[in-house]
Backbone as ProteinMPNN parsed JSONL, in Angstrom:
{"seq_chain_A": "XXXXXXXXXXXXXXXXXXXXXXXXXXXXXXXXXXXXXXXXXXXXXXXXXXXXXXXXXXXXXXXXXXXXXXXXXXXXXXXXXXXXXXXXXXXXXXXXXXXXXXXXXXXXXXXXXXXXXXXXXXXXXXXXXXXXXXXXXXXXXXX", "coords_chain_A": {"N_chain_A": [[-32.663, 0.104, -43.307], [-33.364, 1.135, -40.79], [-33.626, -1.3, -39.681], [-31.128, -2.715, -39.229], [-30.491, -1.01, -37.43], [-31.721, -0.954, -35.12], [-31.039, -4.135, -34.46], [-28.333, -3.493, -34.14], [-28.32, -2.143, -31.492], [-29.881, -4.227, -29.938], [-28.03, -5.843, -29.929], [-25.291, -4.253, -28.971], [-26.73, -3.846, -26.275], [-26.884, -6.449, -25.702], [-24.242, -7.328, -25.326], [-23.13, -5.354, -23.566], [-24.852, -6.331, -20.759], [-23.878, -8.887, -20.844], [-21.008, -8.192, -19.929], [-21.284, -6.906, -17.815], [-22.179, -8.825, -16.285], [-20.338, -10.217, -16.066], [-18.3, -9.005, -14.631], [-17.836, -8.873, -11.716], [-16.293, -10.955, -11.064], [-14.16, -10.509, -13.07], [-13.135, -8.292, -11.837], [-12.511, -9.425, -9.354], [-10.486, -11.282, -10.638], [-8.106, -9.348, -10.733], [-7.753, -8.172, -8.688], [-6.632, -10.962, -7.105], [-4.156, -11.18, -9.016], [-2.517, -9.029, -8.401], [-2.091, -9.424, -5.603], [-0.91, -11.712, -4.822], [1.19, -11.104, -7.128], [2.345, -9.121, -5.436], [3.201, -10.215, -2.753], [4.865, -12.408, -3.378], [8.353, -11.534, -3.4], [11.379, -9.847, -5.532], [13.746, -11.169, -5.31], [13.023, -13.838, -4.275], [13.027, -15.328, -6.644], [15.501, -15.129, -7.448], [16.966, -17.459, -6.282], [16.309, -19.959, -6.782], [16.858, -21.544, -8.436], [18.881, -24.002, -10.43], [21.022, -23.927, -12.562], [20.723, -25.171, -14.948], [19.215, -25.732, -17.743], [17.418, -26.975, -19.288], [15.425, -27.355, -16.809], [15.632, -25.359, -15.332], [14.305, -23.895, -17.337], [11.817, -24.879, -17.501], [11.237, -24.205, -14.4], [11.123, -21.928, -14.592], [8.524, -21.113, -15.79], [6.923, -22.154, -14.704], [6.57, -20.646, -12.097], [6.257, -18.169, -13.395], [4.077, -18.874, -14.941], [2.285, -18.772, -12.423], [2.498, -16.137, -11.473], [1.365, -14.329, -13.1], [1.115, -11.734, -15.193], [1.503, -8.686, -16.807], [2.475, -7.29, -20.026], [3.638, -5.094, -20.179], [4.999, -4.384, -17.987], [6.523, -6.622, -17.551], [9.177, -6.054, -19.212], [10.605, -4.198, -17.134], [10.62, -5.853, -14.878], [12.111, -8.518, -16.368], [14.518, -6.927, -16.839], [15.656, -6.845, -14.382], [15.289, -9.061, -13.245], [17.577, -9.972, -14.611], [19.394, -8.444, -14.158], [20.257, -9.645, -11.395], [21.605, -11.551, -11.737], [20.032, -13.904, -13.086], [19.569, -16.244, -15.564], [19.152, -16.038, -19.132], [17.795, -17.631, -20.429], [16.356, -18.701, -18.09], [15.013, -16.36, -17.002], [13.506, -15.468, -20.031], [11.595, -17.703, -20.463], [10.325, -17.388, -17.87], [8.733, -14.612, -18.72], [7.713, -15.343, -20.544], [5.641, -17.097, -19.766], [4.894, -15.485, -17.789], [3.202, -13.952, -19.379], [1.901, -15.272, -20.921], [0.259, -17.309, -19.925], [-2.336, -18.187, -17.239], [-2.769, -18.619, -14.489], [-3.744, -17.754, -12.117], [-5.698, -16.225, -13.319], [-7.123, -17.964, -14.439], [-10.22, -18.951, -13.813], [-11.872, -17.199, -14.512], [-11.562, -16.697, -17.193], [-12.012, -19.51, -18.011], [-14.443, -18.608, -17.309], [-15.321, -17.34, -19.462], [-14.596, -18.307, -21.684], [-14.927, -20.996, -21.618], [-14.348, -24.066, -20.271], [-12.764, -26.396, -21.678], [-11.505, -25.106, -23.486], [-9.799, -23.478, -22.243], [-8.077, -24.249, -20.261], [-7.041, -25.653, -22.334], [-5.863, -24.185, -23.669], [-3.912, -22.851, -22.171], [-1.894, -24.412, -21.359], [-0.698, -25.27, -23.776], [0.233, -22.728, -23.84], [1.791, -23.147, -21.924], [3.93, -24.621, -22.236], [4.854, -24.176, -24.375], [5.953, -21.39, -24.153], [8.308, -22.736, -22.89], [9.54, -24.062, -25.149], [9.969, -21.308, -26.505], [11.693, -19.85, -24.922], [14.269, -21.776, -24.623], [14.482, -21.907, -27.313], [14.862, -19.418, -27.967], [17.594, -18.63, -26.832], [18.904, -20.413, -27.602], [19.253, -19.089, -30.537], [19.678, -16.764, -29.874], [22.472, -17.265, -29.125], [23.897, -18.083, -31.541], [23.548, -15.477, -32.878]], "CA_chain_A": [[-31.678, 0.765, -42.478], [-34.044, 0.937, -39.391], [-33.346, -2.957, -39.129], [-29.589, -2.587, -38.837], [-30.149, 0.321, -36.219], [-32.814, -1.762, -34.146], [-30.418, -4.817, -34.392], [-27.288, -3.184, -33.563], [-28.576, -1.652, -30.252], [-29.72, -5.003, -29.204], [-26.726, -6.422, -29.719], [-25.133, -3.581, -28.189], [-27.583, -4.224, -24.849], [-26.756, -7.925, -24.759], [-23.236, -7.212, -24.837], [-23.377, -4.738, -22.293], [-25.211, -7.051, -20.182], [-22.843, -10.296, -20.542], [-19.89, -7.432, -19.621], [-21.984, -6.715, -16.461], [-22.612, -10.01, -15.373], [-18.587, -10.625, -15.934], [-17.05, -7.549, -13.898], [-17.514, -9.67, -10.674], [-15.196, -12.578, -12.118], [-12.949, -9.981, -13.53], [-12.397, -7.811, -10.699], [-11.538, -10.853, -8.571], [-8.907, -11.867, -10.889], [-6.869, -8.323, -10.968], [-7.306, -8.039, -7.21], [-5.737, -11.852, -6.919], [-3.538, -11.298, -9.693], [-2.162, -7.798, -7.663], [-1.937, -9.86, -4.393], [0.377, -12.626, -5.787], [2.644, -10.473, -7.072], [2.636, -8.119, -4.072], [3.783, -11.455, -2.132], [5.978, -12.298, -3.718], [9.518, -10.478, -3.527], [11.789, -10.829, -6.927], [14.585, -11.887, -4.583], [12.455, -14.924, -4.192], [13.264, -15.997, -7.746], [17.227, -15.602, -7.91], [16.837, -18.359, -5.093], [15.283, -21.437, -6.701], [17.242, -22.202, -10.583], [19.967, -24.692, -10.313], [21.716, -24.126, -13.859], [20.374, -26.77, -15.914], [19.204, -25.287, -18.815], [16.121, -27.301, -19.413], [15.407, -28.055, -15.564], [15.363, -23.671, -14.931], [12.961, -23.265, -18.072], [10.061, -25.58, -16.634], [10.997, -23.343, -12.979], [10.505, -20.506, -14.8], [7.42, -21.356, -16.596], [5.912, -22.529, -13.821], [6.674, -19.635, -11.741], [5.803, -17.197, -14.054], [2.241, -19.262, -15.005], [1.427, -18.936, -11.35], [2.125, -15.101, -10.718], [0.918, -14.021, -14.025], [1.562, -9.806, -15.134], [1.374, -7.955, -17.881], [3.529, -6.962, -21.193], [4.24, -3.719, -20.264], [5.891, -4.523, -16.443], [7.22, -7.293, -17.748], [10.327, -5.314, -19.491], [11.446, -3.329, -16.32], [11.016, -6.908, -14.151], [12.814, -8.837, -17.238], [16.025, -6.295, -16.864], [15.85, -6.529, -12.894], [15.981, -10.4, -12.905], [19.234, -10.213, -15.498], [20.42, -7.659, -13.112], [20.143, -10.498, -9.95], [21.891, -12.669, -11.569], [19.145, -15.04, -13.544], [19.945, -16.788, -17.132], [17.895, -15.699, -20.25], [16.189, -19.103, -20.391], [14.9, -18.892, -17.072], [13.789, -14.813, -18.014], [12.593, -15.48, -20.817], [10.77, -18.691, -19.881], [9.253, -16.555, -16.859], [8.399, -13.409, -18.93], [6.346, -15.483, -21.68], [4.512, -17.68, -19.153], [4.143, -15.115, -17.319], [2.219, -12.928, -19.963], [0.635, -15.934, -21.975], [-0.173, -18.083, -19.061], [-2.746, -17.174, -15.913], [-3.001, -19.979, -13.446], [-4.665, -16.942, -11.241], [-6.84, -15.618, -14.058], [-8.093, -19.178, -14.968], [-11.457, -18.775, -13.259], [-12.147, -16.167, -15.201], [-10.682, -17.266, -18.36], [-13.149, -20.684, -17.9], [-16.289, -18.305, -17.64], [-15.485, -16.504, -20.827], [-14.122, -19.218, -22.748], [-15.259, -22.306, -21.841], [-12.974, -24.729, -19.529], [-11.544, -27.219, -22.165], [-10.634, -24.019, -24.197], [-9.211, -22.72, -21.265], [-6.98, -25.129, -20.122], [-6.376, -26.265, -23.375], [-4.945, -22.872, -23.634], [-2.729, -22.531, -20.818], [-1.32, -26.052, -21.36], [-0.176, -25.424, -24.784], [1.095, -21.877, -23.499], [3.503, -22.82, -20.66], [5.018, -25.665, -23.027], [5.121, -23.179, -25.437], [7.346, -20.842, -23.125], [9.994, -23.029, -22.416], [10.11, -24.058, -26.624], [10.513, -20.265, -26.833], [13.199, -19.876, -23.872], [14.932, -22.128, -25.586], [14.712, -21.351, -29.075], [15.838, -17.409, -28.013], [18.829, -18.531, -25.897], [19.779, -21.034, -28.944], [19.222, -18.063, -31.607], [21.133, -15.36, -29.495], [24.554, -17.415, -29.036], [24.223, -18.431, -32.73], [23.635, -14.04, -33.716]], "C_chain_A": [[-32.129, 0.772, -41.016], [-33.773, -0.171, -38.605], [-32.771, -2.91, -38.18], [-29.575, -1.733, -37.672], [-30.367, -0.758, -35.167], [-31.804, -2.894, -33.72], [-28.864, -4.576, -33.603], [-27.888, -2.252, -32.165], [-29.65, -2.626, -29.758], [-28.856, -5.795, -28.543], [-25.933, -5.719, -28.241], [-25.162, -4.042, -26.692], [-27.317, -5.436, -24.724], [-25.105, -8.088, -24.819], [-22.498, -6.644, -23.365], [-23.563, -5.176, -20.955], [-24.305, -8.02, -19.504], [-21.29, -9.661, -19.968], [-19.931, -7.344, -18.304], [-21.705, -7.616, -15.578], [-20.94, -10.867, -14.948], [-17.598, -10.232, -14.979], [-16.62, -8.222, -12.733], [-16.254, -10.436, -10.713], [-13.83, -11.704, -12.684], [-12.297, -9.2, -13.04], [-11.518, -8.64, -9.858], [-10.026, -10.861, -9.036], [-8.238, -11.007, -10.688], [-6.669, -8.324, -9.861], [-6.253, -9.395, -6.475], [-4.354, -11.663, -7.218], [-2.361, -9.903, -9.092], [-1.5, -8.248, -6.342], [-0.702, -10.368, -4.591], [1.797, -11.916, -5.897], [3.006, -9.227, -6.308], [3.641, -9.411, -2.846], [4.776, -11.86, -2.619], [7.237, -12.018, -3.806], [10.219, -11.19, -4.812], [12.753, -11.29, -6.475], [14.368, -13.309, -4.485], [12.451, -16.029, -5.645], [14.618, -16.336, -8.014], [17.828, -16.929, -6.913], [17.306, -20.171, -5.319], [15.613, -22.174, -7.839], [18.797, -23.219, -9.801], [20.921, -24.646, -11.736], [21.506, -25.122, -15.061], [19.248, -25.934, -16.758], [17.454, -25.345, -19.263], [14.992, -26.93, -18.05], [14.72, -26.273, -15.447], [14.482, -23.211, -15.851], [11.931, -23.898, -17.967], [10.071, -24.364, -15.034], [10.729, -22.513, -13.476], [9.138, -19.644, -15.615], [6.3, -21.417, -15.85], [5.702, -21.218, -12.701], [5.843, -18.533, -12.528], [3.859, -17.574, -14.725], [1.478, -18.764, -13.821], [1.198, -16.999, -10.871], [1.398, -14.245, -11.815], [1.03, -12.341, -13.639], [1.12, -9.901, -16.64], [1.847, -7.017, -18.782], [4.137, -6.016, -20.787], [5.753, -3.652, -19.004], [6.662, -5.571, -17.327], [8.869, -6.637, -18.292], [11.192, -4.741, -18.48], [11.239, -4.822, -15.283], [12.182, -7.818, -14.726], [14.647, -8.693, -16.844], [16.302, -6.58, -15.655], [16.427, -7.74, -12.719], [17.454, -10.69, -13.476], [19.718, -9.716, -14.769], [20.905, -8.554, -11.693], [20.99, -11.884, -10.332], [21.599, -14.215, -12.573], [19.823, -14.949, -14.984], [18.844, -16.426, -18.028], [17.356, -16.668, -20.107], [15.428, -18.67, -19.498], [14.211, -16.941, -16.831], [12.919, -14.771, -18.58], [11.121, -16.734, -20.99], [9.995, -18.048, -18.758], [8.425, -15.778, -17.397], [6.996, -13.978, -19.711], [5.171, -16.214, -20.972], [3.706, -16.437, -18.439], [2.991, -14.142, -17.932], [1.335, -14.223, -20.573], [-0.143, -16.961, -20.959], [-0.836, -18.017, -18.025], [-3.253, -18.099, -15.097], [-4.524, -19.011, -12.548], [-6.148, -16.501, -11.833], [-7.929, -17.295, -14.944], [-9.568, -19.373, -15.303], [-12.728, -18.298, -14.282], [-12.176, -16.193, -17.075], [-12.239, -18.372, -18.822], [-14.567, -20.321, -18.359], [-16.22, -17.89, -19.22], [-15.679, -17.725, -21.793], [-14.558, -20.499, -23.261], [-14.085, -23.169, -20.48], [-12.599, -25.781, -20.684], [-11.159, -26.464, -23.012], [-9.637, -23.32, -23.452], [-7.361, -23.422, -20.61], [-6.382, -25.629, -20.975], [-4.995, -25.176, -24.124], [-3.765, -22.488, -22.895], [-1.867, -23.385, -21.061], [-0.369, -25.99, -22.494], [0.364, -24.146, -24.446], [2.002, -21.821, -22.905], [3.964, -23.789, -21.367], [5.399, -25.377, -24.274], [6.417, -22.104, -25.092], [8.351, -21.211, -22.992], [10.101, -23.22, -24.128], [10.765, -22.316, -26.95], [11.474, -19.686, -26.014], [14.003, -20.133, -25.0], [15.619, -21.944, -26.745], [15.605, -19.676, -29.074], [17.093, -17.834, -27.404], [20.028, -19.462, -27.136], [20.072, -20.384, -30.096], [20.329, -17.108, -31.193], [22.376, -15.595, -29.256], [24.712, -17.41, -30.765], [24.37, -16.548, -33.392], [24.787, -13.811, -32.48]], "O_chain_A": [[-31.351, 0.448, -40.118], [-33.678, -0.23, -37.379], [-33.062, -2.962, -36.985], [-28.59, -1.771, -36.934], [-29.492, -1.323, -34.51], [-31.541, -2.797, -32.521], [-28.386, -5.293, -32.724], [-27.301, -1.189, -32.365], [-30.506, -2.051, -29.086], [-28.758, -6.258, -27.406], [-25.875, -6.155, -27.091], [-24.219, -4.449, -26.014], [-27.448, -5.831, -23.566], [-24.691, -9.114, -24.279], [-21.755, -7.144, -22.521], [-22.862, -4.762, -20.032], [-23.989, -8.124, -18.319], [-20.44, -10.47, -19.598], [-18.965, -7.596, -17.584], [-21.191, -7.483, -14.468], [-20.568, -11.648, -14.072], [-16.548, -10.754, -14.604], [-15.419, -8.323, -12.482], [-15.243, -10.074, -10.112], [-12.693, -12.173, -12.711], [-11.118, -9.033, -13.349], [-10.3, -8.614, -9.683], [-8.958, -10.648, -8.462], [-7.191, -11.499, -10.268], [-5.487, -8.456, -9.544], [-5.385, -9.172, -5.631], [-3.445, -11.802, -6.399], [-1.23, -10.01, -9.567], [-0.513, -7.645, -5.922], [0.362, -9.748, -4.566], [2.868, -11.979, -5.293], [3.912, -8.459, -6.631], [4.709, -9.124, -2.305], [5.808, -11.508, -2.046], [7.467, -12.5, -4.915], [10.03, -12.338, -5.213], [13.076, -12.212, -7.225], [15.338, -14.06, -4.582], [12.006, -17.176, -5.682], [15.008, -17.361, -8.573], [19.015, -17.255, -6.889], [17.964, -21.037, -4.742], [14.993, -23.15, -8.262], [19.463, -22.935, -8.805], [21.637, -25.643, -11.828], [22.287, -25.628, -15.867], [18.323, -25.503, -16.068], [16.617, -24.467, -19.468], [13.927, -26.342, -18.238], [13.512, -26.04, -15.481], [13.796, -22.239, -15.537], [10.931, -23.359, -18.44], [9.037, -23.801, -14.674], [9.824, -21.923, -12.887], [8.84, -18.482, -15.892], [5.16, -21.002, -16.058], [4.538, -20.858, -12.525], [4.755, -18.149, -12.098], [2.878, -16.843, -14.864], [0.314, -18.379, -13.93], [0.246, -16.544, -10.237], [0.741, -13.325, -11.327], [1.042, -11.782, -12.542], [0.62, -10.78, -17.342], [1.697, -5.842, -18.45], [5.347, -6.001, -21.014], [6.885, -3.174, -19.068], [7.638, -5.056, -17.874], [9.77, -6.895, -17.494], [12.401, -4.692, -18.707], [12.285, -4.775, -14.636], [13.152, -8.034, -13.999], [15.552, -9.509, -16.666], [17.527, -6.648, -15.562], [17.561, -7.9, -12.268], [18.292, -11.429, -12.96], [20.724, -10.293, -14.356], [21.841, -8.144, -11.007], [21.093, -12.91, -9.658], [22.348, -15.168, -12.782], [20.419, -13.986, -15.466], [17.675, -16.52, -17.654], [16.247, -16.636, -19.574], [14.26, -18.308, -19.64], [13.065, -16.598, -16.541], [11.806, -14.342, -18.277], [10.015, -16.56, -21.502], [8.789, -18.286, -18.825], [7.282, -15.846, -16.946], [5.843, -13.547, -19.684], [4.002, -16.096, -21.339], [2.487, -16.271, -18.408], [2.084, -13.647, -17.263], [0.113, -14.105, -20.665], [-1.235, -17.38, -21.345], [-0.004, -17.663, -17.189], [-4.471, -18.263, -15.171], [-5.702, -19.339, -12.401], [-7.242, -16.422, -11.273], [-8.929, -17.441, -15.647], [-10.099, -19.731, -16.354], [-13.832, -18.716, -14.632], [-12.918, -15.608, -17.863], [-13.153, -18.122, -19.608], [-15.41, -20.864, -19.072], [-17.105, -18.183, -20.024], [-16.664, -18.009, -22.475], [-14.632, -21.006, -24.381], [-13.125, -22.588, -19.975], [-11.497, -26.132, -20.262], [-10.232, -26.979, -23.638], [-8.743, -22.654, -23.973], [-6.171, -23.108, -20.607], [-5.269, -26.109, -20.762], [-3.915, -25.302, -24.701], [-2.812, -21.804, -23.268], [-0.734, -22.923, -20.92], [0.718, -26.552, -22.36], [1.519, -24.258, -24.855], [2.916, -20.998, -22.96], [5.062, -23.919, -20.826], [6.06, -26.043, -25.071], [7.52, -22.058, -25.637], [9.354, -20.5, -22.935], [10.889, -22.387, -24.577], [11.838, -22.134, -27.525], [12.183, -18.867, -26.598], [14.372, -19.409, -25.924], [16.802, -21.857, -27.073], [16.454, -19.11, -29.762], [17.888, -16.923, -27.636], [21.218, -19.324, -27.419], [20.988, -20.82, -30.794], [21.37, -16.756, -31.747], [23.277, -14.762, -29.151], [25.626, -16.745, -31.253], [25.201, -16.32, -34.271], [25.418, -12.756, -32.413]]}, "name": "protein", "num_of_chains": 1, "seq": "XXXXXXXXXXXXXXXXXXXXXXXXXXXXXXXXXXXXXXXXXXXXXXXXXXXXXXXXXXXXXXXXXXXXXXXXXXXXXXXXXXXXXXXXXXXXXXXXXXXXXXXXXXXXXXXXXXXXXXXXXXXXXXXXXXXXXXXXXXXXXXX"}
């Protein structure tokens, strides 16, 4: 039982540690990731879609990869853009890049992860986004 103690409060300490040595790297990103979408205005999105179905769920993929947020905002931004005007595709194509996708948080992402996990990640997330645009805007005329 002593082992398990001894063992788990090294662990512990080299977790601790590798958390430490991270904070740098992970402050950065929230303070970027804060900036961005301080710059931004959401006016600046009802701007830039031309109606094309496909065409507005890559803009809104890409968009939403680059300012990257988080699940919770996303819902009261979501309703704001429907309110301005914008098409569910390019919503919902924004909302999922912008939660599964972090162009900004990359960096960061890279140290943890690795970089061809990283990118391999992102890559298959924003072309994932528009399949799920899609797929919801083709589901909700059909319900």
């Amino acid at each position: 039982m002593q082992e398990k103690q001894k063992n788990f409060k090294q662990v512990l300490v080299k977790t601790g540690k590798a958390l430490l040595n991270r904070m740098p790297v992970l402050f950065g990103t929230i303070l970027l990731i804060s900036l961005v979408n301080s710059l931004i205005p959401e006016s600046f999105y009802s701007g830039i879609f031309s109606g094309n179905l496909l065409f507005d769920s890559f803009i809104g993929s890409a968009i939403g990869s680059i300012s990257a947020g988080n699940p919770i905002t996303s819902y009261v931004l979501g309703g704001e853009l429907l309110k301005q005007g914008l098409s569910l595709i390019v919503v919902t194509a924004f909302l999922v890049a912008w939660v599964t996708v972090g162009l900004v948080q990359l960096p960061a992402e890279i140290s943890f992860l690795g970089k061809k996990f990283a990118v391999l990640r992102n890559l298959t997330a924003f072309f994932l986004s528009v399949l799920v645009a899609i797929t919801t805007v083709f589901l909700w005329g059909i319900l």
